[in-house]
N, C-alpha and C positions, 0 to 999 in steps of 0.2 A: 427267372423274370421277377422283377420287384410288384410287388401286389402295391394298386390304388384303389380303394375302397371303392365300393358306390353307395352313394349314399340316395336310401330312398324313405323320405319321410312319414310317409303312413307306416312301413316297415318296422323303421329304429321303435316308429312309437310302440309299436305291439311290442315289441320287445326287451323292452328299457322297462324291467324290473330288477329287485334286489337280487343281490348275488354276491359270490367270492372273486376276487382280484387271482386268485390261485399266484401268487406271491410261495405259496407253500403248497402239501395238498398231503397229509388232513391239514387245512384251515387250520389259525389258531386256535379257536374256540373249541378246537378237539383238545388241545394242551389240557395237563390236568396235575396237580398236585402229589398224586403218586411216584411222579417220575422226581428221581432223587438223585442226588450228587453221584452217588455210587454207580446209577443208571449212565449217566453221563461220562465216568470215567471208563466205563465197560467199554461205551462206543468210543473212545479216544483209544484207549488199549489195542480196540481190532482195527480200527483205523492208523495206528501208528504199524501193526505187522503187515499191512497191504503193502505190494512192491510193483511198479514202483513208488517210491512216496509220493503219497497224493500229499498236491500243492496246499497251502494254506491262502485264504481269504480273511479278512478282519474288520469289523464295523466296531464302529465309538460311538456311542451314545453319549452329544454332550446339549444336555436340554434345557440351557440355561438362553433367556432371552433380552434384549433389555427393555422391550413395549412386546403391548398385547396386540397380535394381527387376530380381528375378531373372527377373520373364515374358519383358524386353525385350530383343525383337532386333534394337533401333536399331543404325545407328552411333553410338555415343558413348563419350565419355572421363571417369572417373569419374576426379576430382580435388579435395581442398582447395587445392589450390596456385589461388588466383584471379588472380595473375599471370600463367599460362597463357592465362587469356580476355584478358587485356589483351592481351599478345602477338598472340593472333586477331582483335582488334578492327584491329591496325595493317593486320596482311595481307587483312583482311575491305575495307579502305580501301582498299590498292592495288587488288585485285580490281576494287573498284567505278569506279576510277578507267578501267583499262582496257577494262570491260567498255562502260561509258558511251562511250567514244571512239569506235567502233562504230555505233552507234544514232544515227538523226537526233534531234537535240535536242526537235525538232515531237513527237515519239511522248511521249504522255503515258502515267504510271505508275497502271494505274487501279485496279490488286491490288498488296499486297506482305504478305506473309506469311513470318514468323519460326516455323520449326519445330526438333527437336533429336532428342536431348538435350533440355537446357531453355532455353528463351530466356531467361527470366526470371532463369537463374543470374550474365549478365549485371545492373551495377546499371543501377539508372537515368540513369547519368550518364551510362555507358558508351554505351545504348540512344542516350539523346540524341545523341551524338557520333556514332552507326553513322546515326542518320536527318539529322544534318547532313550527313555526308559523302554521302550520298542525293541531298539537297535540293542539292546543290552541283554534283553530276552528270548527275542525271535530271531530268524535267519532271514531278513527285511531283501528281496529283490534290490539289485541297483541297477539291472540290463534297463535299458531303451522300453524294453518290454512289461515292467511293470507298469501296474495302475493304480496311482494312489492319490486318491481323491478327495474331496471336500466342498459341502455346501458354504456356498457364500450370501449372505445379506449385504445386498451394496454399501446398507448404507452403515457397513460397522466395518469396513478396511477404503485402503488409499492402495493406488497405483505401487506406492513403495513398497507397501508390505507385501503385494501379492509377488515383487519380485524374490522379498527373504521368504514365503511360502515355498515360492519356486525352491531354490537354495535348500528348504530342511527336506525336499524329496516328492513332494507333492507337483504331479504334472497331468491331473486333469481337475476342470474345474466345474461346480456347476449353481448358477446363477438365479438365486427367486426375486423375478420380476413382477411376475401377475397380471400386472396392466397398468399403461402409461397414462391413460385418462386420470387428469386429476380428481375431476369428482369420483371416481372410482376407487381410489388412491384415499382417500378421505371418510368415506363411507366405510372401509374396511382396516382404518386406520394404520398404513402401510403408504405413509409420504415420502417417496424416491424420485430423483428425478433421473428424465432421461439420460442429460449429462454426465453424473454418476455412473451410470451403466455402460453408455461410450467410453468413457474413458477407462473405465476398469477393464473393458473385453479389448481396448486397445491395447494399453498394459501388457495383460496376456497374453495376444498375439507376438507382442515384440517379445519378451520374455519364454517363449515356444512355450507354451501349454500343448500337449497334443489332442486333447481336445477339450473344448468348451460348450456346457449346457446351459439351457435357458430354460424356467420353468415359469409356464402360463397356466391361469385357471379360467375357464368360459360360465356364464351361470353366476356375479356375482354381482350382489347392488350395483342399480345406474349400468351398467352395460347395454350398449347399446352394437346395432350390427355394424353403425357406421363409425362408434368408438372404436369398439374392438378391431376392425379394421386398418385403423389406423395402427391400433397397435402391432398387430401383426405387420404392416408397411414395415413399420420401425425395428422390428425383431430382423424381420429376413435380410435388409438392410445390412445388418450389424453380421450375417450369415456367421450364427453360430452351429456349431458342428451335431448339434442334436436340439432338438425340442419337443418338451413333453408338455402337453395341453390337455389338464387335467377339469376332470366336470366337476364344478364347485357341488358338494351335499350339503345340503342344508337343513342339520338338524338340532337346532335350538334346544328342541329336548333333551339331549343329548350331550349337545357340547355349548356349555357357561359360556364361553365367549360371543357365540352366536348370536346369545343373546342380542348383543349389543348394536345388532344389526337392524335398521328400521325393516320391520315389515311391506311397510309400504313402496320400500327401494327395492327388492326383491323383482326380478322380471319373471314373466310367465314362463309357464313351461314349455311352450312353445317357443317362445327368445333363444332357449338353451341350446333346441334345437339347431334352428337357424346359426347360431353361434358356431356351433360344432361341423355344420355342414360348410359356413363360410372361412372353418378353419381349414378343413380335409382341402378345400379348393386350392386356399390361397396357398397353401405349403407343398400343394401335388403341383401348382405351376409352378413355383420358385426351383422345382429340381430335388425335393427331400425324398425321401426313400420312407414309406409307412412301416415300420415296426411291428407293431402291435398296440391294441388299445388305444395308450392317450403318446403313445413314442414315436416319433420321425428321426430320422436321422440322413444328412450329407450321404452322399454316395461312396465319398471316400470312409466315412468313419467306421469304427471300428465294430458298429451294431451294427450296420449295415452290410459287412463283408463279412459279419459272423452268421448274417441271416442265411446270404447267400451260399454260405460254406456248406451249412447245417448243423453251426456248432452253437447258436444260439440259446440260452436258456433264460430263466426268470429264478430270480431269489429274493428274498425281503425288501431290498430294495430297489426291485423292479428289473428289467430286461437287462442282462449280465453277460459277457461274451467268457468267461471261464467256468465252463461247466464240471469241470474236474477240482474243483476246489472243497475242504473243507473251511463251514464259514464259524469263525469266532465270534464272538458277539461280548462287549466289553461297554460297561456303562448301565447305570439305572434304565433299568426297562428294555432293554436289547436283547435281540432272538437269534439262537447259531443255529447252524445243520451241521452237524458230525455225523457220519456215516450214514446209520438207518435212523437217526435220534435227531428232533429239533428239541431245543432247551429256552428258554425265557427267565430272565433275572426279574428280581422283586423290580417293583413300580415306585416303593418308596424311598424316597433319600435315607429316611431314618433308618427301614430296613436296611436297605445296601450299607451305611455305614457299619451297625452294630454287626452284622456277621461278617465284615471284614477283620472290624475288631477283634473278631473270634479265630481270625486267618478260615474261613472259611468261604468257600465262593456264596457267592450271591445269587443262588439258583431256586426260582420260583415254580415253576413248572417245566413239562417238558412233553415229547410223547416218540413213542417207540416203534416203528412203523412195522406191519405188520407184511407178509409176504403180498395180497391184497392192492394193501397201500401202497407197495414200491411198486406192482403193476399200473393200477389206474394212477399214478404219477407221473408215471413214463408217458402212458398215453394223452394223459390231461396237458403236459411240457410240451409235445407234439404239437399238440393241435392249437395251441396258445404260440410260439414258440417257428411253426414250420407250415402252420395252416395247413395240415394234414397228419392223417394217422395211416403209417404205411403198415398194412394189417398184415401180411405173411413176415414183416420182422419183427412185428413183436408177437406172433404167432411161436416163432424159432425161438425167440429171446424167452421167452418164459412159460412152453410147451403148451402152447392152448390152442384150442378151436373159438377163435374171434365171433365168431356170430354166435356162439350158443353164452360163451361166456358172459359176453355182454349184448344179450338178447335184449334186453331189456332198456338199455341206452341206445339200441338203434331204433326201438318204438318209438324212445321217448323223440328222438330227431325227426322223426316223420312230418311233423309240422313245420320244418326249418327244412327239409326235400321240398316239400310241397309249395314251400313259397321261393325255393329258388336261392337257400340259403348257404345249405348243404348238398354237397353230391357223393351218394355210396356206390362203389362199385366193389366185386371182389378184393380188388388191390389195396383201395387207397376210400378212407372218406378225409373229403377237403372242404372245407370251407370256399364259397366262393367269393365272386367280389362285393357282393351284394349282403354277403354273410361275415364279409370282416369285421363290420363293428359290435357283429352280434357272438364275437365267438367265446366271449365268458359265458353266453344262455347255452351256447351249443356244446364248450365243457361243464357244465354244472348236469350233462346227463349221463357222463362219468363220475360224477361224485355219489360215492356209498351213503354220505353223510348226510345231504341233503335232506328236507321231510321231517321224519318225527324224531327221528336222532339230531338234527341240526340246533347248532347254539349260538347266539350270537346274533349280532345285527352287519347286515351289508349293506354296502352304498350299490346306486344303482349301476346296473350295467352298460347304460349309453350316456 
């Protein structure tokens, strides 16, 4: 049965503090400098003898932009000089060269997903040449059934392109809108219009994309309940096939651009609220299917039938329907998972060039997961992922006694029982409806890391 949140306002409030997105688990901020090239090819080694060959997944990092959107605390390089991206496309090509070297030829490519910055700030020609040099290295999916994706900025392609996108293999897409309010649009300096955006998802539609995303943020200057309402009008209108409605953070300190935001445009914390609840509404009437966290999706899509299957998972970049994948990670600043091993490349252009120049990968940290870690993984995926942890299989799956083992995370839940958040029984602890939007508080009492070992800064949880 598809879960619809409940939202209940004193609730979210008590429990909208910092936390991890569990995108991973350990968390980045476990990554560490020890783990070395060598580590990394150890896990591609045992990962290539597994049978049968687990799939491959593929993320690009290309983080070049051509304006500053002040909310964003990507890595990215805000540049007209489009000679830069050329220069990235050569090194993006040795990268792929090396990395491919690696990997049994047999592993086919059954994901590859282009994120940033903007992908699209690259041209088309470019793109073409970034997925020749693919197809020349990898074993690239051509079935119906792959998914190879890319973020799009409206306002940097035309109708046209997206149909020669289509043509180099790319067939899902996904769309940063934010908000249609012009003073909205203005204040976070990201002028798009709506027209742009109908006509691109028309585009798409005629040209069969199989599916298309739209990404919102709630929380950001000048927002108001009855702006963003309309905005949402306008979103579901256009019924695209997934939307993720992400809670603006807002940390100045933190991220330079933020800067740039007045103070005084900031809505209270209470607005954010309100925001978030008149989102869960208006998307629970239109027919979408809740996800998880900040993700809806169509009934028909392809998250949506992953949830229901129970094949559901989360990876770096968010709620993923191939959970058998190893993911590649290619580009300045981008994160894999090979086997038991997550890896991160340097952050800086300069790095990433000169240890290519060395033919060497471009590998910054990484971390090596221990027996521990790939338990409270599984169970953390679960319950993010399934809104349940079914306790007698993961009992069998990795020979434990669940209540003694994790004696100490079912304490820490007692406040999330008692409000009606969580429900433990021998079987199963679930999440309830009331407990959906809290369910990164109620896995962060699976996390070992948490406390005095934790490092790093999180956005908050609601």
């Amino acid at each position: 049965m598809p879960v619809i949140p409940a939202f209940d306002r004193a609730l979210v409030e008590k429990y909208d503090r910092p936390g991890p997105r569990y995108t991973s688990y350990p968390t980045a901020p476990q990554f560490h400098t020890a783990f070395a090239v060598t580590n990394y090819e150890q896990a591609i080694a045992r990962s290539n003898s597994e049978q049968p060959a687990t799939p491959l997944s593929i993320y690009i990092h290309i983080p070049f932009c051509q304006s500053l959107c002040y909310y964003c605390a990507c890595n990215k390089i805000i540049t007209h000089k489009t000679e830069r991206a050329a220069q990235y496309l050569e090194y993006l090509k040795k990268e792929i060269v090396l990395q491919a070297a690696l990997f049994d030829k047999k592993r086919v490519v059954t994901q590859l997903h282009l994120g940033g910055g903007t992908p699209t700030y690259l041209t088309n020609e470019q793109l073409k040449a970034l997925m020749e040099s693919l197809q020349q290295a990898f074993t690239l999916d051509s079935s119906e059934k792959r998914q190879f994706s890319l973020e799009v900025d409206p306002r940097t392609i035309t109708p046209v392109q997206l149909k020669e996108l289509y043509a180099l293999g790319f067939n899902r897409l996904s769309f940063g809108v934010q908000d249609f309010d012009a003073d909205v649009q203005q204040a976070v300096n990201r002028v798009q219009s709506q027209e742009q955006v109908v006509a691109l998802m028309q585009a798409a539609r005629e040209v069969d994309f199989k599916s298309i995303s739209v990404d919102l943020i709630y929380g950001l200057p000048l927002q108001t309940v009855t702006s963003f309402d309309e905005t949402l009008r306008k979103i579901i209108a256009l019924k695209p096939d997934r939307i993720a409605a992400y809670s603006y953070a807002h940390l100045p300190q933190l991220v330079k651009a933020q800067r740039m935001i007045k103070p005084e445009d900031m809505p209270p914390p209470e607005r954010k609220l309100e925001l978030l609840e008149l989102t869960i509404q208006r998307l629970s009437e239109a027919g979408y299917i809740y996800i998880g966290m900040d993700h809806f999706a169509h009934p028909d899509d392809e998250l949506a039938i992953a949830q229901q299957e129970g094949t559901l998972q989360r990876n770096f970049q968010g709620y993923s329907t191939h959970a058998d994948c190893d993911l590649i990670g290619l580009g300045v600043s981008s994160i894999g998972k090979v086997n038991d091993t997550y890896n991160q490349n340097v952050k800086e252009l300069s790095q990433y060039y000169a240890l290519l120049d060395e033919e060497k990968l471009p590998l910054l940290r990484g971390y090596q997961l221990n027996n521990d870690d790939i338990l409270r993984r599984d169970v953390i995926s679960s319950l993010m992922c399934h809104n349940h942890i079914d306790i007698p299989a993961i009992e069998a799956r990795y020979n434990i006694d669940f209540n003694s083992y994790f004696a100490d995370a079912i304490s820490a839940l007692a406040e999330h029982v008692s409000d009606n958040l969580v429900e433990i029984t021998p079987q199963r602890i679930t999440l309830l409806p009331k407990g959906n939007l809290m369910m990164r508080t109620a896995a962060m009492a699976f996390d070992a890391y948490l406390g005095k070992d934790q490092r790093g800064n999180f956005s908050r949880t609601v």
